[in-house]
C-alpha positions, 0 to 999 in steps of 0.5 A: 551345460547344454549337451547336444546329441552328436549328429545320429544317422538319419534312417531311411525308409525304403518304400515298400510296397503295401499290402495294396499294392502287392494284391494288385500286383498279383490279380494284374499278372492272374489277368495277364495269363487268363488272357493269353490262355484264352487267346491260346484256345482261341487261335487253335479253337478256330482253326480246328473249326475253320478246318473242316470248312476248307477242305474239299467236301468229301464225295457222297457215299455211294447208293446201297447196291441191290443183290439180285439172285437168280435161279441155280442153272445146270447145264453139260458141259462140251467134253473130248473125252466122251464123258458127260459133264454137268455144271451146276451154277447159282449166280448173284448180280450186283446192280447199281439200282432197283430199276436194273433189276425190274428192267432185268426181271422183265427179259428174265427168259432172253438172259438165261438164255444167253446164259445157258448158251454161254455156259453150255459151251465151255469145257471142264478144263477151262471152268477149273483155276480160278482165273477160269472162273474170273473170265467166266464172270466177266463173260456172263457180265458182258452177256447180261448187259447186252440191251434186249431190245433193239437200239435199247440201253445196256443193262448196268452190272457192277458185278456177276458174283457165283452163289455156286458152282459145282462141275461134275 
C-alpha cells in the first residue's frame, strides 16, 4: 500500500527585505535630512546676508570735533552794592573743523573783545544758578559766531564749553 502524505500546509514566505535593502532605506532617509538641513541653513543664511543690504545704509559718522581753548579772562563785574566783584573765566570752543579755528586764531584780538565786553557787563546775581551760566554760553556763542569782517560768513560753533569759572 502506497501511503500518501495528507495534504501539509504549504508555507508561505513573507518577502523580507534583505540587508540590501534596508542599508538603501536607511542612506535614502540620511539624504533626505541632510537636504532639508541644508536647505534650512540656506533659507535663514541668506536672509541674515541679504538683510544688511536692504536696509538703509546708516549715516556717516560725524567728523572728530576740534577743542579750541582760549586763554583764561578776568574781568569785574557790574555790582549795586558797591563792592568790586571780579570773574575769572577759562573758555573751551568746540568747533566742527580745523579750518574754524585758523579763521578764529586769526580774529583772535576782536573775539576777546567781544567777549570781555559781554562779560564785563554782567552782575554776580545773574552769572550764579546754572541757568545763568547756560545763557552765559549761549551768549558768548552767539558773539563768537558774529563774522569779523564786513559781508563775511559767521564762524560755526557747536558749543562755548567753561574750563573755569569763578566769580568773586
Amino acid at each position: 500500500m502506497a501511503t500518501t502524505t495528507p495534504n501539509q500546509p504549504a508555507i508561505v514566505q513573507v518577502a523580507t527585505p534583505g540587508p540590501i535593502k534596508r542599508i538603501l532605506l536607511i542612506v535614502l532617509i540620511a539624504l533626505l535630512a541632510a537636504a532639508a538641513a541644508g536647505a534650512g541653513v540656506w533659507f535663514f543664511m541668506s536672509k541674515r546676508i541679504a538683510a544688511p543690504t536692504t536696509a538703509p545704509t546708516a549715516p556717516a559718522p560725524s567728523a572728530v570735533p576740534v577743542f579750541f581753548p582760549l586763554e583764561p579772562m578776568t574781568v569785574n563785574l557790574q555790582s549795586d552794592d558797591g563792592q568790586q566783584h571780579y570773574l575769572r573765566i577759562g573758555l573751551t570752543l568746540k568747533l566742527n573743523d580745523q579750518r574754524t579755528q585758523d579763521h578764529l586764531t586769526e580774529h583772535m584780538p576782536e573775539i576777546r573783545s567781544r567777549v570781555l565786553l559781554a562779560l564785563s557787563n554782567k552782575h554776580p546775581d545773574e552769572l550764579a544758578p546754572l541757568d545763568g551760566k547756560r545763557a552765559l554760553a549761549q551768549e558768548l556763542k552767539t558773539l563768537i559766531e558774529q563774522p569779523t569782517e564786513p559781508g563775511g560768513q559767521p564762524a560755526r560753533v557747536q558749543d562755548v564749553l567753561f574750563t573755569e569759572f569763578v566769580v568773586q
